[in-house]
C-alpha positions as CSV (number, residue, x, y, z in Angstrom):
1,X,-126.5,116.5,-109.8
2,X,-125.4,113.0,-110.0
3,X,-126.6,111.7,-106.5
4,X,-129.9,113.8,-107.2
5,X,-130.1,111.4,-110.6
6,X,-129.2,108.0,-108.6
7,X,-131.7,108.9,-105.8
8,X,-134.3,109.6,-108.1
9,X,-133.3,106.3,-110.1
10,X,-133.7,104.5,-107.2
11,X,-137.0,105.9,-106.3
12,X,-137.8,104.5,-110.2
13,X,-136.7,101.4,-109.2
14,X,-138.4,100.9,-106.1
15,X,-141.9,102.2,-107.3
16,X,-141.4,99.7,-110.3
17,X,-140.5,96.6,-108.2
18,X,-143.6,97.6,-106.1
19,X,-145.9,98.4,-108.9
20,X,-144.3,94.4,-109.9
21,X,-145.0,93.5,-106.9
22,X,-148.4,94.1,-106.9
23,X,-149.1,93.1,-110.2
24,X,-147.6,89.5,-109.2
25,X,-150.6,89.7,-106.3
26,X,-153.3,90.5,-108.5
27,X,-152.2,87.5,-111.6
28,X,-152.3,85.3,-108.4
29,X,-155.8,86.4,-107.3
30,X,-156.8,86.2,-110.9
31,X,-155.7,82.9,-111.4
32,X,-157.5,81.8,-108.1
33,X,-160.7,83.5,-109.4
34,X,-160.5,82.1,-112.4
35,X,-159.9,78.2,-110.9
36,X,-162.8,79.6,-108.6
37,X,-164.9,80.2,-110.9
38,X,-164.5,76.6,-113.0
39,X,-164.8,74.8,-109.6
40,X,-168.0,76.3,-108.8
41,X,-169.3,75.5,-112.2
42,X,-168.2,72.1,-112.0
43,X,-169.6,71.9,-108.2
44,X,-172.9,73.0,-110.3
45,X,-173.1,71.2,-113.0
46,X,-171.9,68.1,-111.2
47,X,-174.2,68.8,-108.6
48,X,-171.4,68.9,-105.8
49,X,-170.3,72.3,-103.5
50,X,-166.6,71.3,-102.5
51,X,-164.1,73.8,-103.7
52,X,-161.3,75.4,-102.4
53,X,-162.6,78.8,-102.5
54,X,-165.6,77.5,-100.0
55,X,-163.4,76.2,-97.7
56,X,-161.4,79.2,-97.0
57,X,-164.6,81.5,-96.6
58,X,-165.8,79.4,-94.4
59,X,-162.2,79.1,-92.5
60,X,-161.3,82.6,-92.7
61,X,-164.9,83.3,-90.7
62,X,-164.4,80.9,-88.2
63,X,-160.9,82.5,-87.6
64,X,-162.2,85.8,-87.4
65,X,-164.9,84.8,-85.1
66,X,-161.6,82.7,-82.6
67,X,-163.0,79.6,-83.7
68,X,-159.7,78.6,-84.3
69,X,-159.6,74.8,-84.5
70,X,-162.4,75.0,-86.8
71,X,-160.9,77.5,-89.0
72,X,-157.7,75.3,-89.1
73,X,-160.0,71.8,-90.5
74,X,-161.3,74.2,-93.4
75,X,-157.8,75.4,-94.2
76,X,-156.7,71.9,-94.3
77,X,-159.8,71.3,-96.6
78,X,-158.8,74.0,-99.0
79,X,-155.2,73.2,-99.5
80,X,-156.0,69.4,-99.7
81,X,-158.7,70.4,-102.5
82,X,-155.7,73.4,-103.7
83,X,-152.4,72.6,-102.9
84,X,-151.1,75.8,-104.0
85,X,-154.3,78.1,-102.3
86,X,-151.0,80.2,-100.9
87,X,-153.6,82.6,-98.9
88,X,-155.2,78.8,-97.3
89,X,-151.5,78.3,-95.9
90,X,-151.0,81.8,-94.9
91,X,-154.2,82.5,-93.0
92,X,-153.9,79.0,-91.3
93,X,-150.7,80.2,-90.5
94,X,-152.0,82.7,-88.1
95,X,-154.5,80.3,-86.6
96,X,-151.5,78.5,-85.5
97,X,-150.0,81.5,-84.7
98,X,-153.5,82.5,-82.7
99,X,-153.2,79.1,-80.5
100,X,-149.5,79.9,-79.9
101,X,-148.7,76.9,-82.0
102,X,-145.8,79.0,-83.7
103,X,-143.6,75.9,-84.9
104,X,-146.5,75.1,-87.2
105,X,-147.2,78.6,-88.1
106,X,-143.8,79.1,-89.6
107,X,-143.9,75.8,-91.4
108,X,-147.6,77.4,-93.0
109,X,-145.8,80.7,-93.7
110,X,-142.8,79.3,-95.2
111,X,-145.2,76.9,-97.6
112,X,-146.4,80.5,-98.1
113,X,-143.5,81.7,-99.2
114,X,-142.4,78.4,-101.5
115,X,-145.8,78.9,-103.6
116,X,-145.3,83.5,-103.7
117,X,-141.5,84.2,-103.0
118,X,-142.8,88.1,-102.9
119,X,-145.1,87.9,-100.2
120,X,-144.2,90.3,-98.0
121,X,-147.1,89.7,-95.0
122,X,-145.6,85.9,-94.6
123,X,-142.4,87.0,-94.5
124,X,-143.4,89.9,-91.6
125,X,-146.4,87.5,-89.8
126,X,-143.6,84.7,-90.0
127,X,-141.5,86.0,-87.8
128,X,-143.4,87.2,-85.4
129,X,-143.5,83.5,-84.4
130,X,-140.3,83.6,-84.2
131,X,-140.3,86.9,-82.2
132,X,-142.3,84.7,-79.5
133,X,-140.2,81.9,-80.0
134,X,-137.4,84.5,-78.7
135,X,-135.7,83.8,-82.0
136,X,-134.8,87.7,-82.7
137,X,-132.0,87.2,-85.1
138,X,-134.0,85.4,-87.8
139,X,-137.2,87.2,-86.8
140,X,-135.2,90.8,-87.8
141,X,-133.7,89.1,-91.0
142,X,-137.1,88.3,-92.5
143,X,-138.8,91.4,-91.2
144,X,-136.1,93.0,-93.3
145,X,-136.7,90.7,-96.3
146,X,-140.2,91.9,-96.6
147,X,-138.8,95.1,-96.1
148,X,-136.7,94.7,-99.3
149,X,-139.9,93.7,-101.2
150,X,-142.1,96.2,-99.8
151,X,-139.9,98.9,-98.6
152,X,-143.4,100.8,-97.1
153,X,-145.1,97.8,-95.3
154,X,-145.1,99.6,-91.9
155,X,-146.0,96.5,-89.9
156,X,-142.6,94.8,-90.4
157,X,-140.7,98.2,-89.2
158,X,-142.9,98.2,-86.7
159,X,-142.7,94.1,-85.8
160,X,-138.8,94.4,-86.4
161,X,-138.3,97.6,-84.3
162,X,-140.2,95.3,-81.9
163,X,-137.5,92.6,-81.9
164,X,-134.4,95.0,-81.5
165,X,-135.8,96.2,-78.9
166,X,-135.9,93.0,-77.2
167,X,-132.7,92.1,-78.4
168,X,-131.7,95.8,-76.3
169,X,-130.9,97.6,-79.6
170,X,-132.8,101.1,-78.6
171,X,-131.6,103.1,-81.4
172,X,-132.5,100.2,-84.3
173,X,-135.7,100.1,-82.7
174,X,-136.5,103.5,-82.4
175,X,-135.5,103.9,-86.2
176,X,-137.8,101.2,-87.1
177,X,-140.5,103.1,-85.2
178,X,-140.0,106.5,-87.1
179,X,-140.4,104.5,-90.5
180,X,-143.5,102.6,-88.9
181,X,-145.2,106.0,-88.9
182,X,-144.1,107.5,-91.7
């Protein structure tokens, strides 16, 4: 009866640091929004069209669309014009990441991280530059710090079952591919 009680407390405790954890996402969208919103009235009333908010649409398009240098100048737009736009440093992250460029991905994810501790995708896109870098060991440690914060995010079990098995660590791996899929 007492292990059934911790387990269950435990489940408590995870579902409420999630439930936190999500609640910290959405306050930061908000607050984005918000400053959105007041730049774009400003932009109107001023008469000008520069805010942050533009430049990542437009950067997030080009880097769905490969355009990847472009994408990268209109990141750099939005974090000169927000320097705390923690999705601008995140999403340029990957566009490093996309030209192989991982040394300056990290740096983008880790800025990430320094603006949103909790953010469990920089943490788990983070090191897969590292994971092409061939640095394993810190690639598996932050996979399993997103892990901590989002103990269901099945791309870092995946990504990190990925690195043990190139580290030769079948059985880790294979364990980190069960929890991938559920």
């Amino acid at each position: 009866l007492v292990e059934e009680r911790e387990a269950f407390l435990e489940q408590s405790e995870n579902a409420l640091f999630e439930k936190g954890q999500r609640l910290q996402e959405l306050e930061t969208e908000l607050e984005h929004r918000a400053e959105g919103i007041a730049q774009m009235e400003h932009a109107r009333d001023g008469g000008m069209l520069v805010w942050a908010g533009a430049s990542f649409a437009l950067a997030y398009t080009y880097k769905e669309e490969r355009q990847y240098d472009k994408a990268i100048a209109d990141y750099d737009e939005a974090i000169r014009l927000d320097p705390n736009y923690t999705n601008a440093y995140a999403c340029r992250g990957l566009a490093w990441h996309a030209k192989d460029e991982y040394d300056k991905a990290i740096a983008d994810y880790t800025n990430a991280l320094q603006l949103l501790p909790k953010y469990a995708k920089a943490y788990s896109a983070g090191r897969v530059a590292c994971d092409n870098k061939g640095e394993y060991d810190k690639a598996i440690t932050d996979y399993t710090s997103a892990l901590e914060i989002a103990p269901t995010y099945a791309v870092a079990y995946n990504d990190r079952g990925v690195a043990w098995e190139k580290m030769g660590d079948s059985a880790r791996a294979l364990a980190d591919y069960d929890n991938a899929i559920g």
